[in-house]
N, C-alpha and C positions, 0 to 999 in steps of 0.2 A: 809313562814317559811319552812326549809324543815326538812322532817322528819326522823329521827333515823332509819340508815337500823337494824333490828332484825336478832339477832342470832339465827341459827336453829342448831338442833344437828344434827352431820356428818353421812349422809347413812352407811349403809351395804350392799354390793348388797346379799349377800348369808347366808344362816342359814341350820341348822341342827338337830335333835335330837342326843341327848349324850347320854342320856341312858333312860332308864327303868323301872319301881319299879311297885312290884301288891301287897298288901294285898287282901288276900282270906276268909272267918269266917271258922271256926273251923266246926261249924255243917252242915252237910250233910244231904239233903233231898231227898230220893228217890223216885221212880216214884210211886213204895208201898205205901211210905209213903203218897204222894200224894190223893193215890185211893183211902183213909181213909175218906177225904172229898170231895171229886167229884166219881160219877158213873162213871170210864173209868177202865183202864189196862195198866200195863207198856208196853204191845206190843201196844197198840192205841199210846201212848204216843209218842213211839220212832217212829215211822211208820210217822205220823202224824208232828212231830217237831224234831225230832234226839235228843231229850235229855233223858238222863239218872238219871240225877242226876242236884241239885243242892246246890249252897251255901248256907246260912242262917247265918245269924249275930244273937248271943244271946241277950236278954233285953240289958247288959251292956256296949253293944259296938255302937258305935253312927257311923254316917257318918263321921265326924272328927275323928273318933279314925283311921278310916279304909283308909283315905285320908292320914291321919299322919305315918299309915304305908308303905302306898305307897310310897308316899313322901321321906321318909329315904332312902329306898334304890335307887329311880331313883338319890336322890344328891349322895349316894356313887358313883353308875356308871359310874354318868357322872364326877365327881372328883369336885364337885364345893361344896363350903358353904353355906349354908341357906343365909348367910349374904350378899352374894353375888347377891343375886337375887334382879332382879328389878321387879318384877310382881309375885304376886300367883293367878291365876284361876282356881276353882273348877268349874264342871258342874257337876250340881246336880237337880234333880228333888224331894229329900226326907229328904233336911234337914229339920229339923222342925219345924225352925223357917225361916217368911217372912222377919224378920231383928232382927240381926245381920246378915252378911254371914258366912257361914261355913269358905270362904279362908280367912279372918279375924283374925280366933281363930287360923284356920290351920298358918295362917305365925308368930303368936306370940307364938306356939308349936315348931316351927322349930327354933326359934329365926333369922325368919327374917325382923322383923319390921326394918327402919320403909315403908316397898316397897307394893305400892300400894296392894289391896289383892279387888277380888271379883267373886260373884259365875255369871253363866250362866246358864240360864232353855232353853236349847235348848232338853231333850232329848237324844232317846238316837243319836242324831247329835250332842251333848254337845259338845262330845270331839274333834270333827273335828271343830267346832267351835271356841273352845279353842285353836287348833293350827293353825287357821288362824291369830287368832287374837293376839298370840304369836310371828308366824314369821312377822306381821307388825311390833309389837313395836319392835323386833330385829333390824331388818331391818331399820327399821326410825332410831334407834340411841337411842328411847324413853328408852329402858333397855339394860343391857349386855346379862343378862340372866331370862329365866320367866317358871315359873310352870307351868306347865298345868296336874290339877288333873282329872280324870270322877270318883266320887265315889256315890253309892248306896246304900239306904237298903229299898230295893222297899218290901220285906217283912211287911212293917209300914205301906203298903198303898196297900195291897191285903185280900180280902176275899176268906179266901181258901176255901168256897164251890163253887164257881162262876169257869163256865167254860169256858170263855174266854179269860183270859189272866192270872190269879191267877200261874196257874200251870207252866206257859212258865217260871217265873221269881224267880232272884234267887240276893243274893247282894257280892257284894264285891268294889276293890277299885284297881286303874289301875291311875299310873303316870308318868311323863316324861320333861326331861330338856329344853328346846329350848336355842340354844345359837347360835355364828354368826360361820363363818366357811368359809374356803377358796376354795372351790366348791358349787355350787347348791345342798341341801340338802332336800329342800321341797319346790315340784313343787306351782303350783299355784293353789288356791286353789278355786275348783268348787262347792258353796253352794247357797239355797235361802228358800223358803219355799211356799204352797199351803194352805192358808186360807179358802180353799172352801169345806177343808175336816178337819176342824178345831175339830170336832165333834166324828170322827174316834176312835180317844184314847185319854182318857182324865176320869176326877175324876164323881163321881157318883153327888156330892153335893160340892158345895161352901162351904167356912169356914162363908161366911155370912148366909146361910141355916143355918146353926147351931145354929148361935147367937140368928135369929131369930126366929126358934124353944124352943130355951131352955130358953129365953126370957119370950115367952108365956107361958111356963110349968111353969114359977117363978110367973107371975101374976096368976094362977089358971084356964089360960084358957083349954078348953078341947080340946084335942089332936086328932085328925083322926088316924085311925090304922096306915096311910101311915108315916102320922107325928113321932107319937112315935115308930116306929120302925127306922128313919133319928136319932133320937137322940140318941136311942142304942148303946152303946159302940161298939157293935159287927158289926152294918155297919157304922161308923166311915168312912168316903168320902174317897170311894176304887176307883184303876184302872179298867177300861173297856175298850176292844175295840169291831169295826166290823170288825172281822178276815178277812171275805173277801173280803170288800174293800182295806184293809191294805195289802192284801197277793196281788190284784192285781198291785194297786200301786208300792209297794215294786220289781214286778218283770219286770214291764214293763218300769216305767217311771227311778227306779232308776240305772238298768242298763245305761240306756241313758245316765244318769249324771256321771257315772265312765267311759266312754267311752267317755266323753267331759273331767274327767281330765287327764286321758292318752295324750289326741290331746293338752291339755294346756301343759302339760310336756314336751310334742313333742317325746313320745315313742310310743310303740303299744304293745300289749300284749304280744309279744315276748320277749318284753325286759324286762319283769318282771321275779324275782325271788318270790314274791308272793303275794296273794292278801288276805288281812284282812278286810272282810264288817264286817259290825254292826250283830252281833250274832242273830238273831231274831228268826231265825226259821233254820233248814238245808235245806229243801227243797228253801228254798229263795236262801238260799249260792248256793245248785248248780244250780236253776234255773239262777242265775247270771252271773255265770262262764259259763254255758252253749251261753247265749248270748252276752258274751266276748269273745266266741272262744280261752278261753285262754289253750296255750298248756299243754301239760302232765307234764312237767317238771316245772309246777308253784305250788310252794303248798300253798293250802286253807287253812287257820284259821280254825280250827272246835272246837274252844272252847267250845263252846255251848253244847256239849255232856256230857260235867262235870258240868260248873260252869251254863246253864238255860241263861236266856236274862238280860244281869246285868245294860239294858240299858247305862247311857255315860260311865260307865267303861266298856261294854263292849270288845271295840276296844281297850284298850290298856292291858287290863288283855289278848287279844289273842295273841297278839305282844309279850311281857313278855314269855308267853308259846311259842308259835311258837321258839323265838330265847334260848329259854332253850333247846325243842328239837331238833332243826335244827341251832347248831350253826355256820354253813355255810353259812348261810344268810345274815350274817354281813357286809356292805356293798353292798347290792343288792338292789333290787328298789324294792317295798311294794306298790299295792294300795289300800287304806283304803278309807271307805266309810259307812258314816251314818245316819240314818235314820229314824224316830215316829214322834210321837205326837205333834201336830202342824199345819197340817204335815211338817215337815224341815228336812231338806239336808244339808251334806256338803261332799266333797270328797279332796281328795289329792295323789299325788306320794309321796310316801317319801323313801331317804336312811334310811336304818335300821341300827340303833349303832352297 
């Protein structure tokens, strides 16, 4: 009997990003303010991490609210309709719920049901995640065009006495179109991850710790100090990392990986117009660019000096600002690169809208 050849949908060899969108929150947290709950100084601060300042989403505003505003403006830039889209992907590490997903609600706020919608916990490699897996389905034919949002409000999941990561972090929302396009637009893309450092950054307590602490509190069983302080509202399952495993990581191994997507792109640091890593620290940024050799006439992303480490929205909230302020970029080759907990990677060349 022979069998029915199957129809596949027709390739793309090429994709693009079209445009751009960032929701930022309203309130500003300075280093000041910071010092209010940890023993340091805004000169430790800035010395130590280059930031100055960060964002902060109020009670009211959700990951989806700050995704939904991203989201609006990358479809104005890129000229397309919600309706239009075949895919929405959020990378999120702080919505707040395990299911539904955040890109769920996000594509029926945009009115774009009914096109596939779903979040990624990559971190903050979320977002370079999100546009690997955008420019495939372009590219396969799977969609025309796909969202790819990083939104945060890592604020939900920090104890701001705690001094190893509390103070770096800061939230907003950073998004971007992917569509097909008649040049190469976004090299290939160089990611994977190291489970042997899975331990690095990551939540203090499980949400089944809880269950089963608050469990036992409901049967009348008696609590250990250690116990009833897990249940306390106020250490509620926060962010931690080991700064210096992370800081060494971050400068030796991830260099290696943006200098493996340059060689996939088949440019070299000379042909960049600029490079936008994952905002984590500044000393990492220039420890990076230093062992990229990358010349004077590339300019660094230094978001991070305002908006703090917004993890996956990082990289696309510094994209956003970079081509606000450097609107000459437009068209130039960008390499971004992503980075935490996990630990996971991903990198890419990409033209800038």
């Amino acid at each position: 009997m022979s069998v029915p050849t199957l129809k596949q949908a027709p390739l793309r060899e090429n994709t693009r990003i079209m445009g751009v969108g960032a929701y930022r929150p309203g309130v500003i947290v300075t280093n000041d303010d910071v010092c209010q709950w940890i023993d340091s100084s805004d000169e430790w601060i800035r010395q130590r991490t280059g930031i100055i300042t960060r964002h902060r989403a109020p009670a009211n505003i959700s990951v989806i609210d700050m995704a939904e505003g991203a989201a609006r403006e990358a479809l104005q830039k890129a000229g397309i309709e919600a309706s239009q889209l075949g895919a929405v992907i959020v990378s999120t590490v702080t919505h707040p719920y395990a299911t539904p997903s955040a890109a769920a609600s996000l594509a029926d706020r945009l009115g774009a049901t009914p096109a596939p919608a779903f979040d990624i916990s990559a971190a903050c490699a979320g977002y370079c995640y999100g546009i690997a897996q955008a420019d495939a389905l372009v590219r396969s034919g799977t969609a025309d065009y796909v969202l790819v949002v990083g939104a945060e409000k890592l604020s939900d999941v920090i104890d701001n006495t705690e001094r190893t990561i509390s103070f770096l972090l800061g939230d907003g929302a950073g998004a971007v179109v992917i569509g097909p396009s008649d040049t190469p637009g976004i090299g290939p893309s160089v990611w994977g991850s190291d489970g042997s450092k899975w331990d690095a950054i990551g939540m203090t307590h499980s949400m089944l710790d809880l269950r089963e602490l608050a469990s036992a509190g409901k049967q009348g069983g008696a609590l250990s100090a250690e116990e009833a302080a897990v249940t306390d509202a106020a250490v509620w399952p926060t962010l931690r990392q080991d700064g210096q495993t992370v800081f060494r990581w971050a400068v030796w191994e991830m260099a290696k990986v943006a200098q493996q997507a340059l060689d996939a792109a088949g440019i070299t640091a000379d042909d960049l117009a600029a490079f936008i890593p994952h905002q984590a620290n500044m000393r990492i940024i220039d420890e990076m660019a230093k062992k990229l050799k990358l010349p004077e006439n590339v300019i660094i992303a230094r978001d991070i000096a305002d908006a703090g480490n917004t993890s996956a929205a990082s990289i696309p909230l510094a994209t956003h600002r970079l081509l606000q302020e450097n609107p000459q970029l437009s068209g130039g080759l960008a390499l971004q690169i992503g980075f935490g907990a996990g630990l996971v990677f991903g990198a890419q060349v990409i033209v800038l809208p």
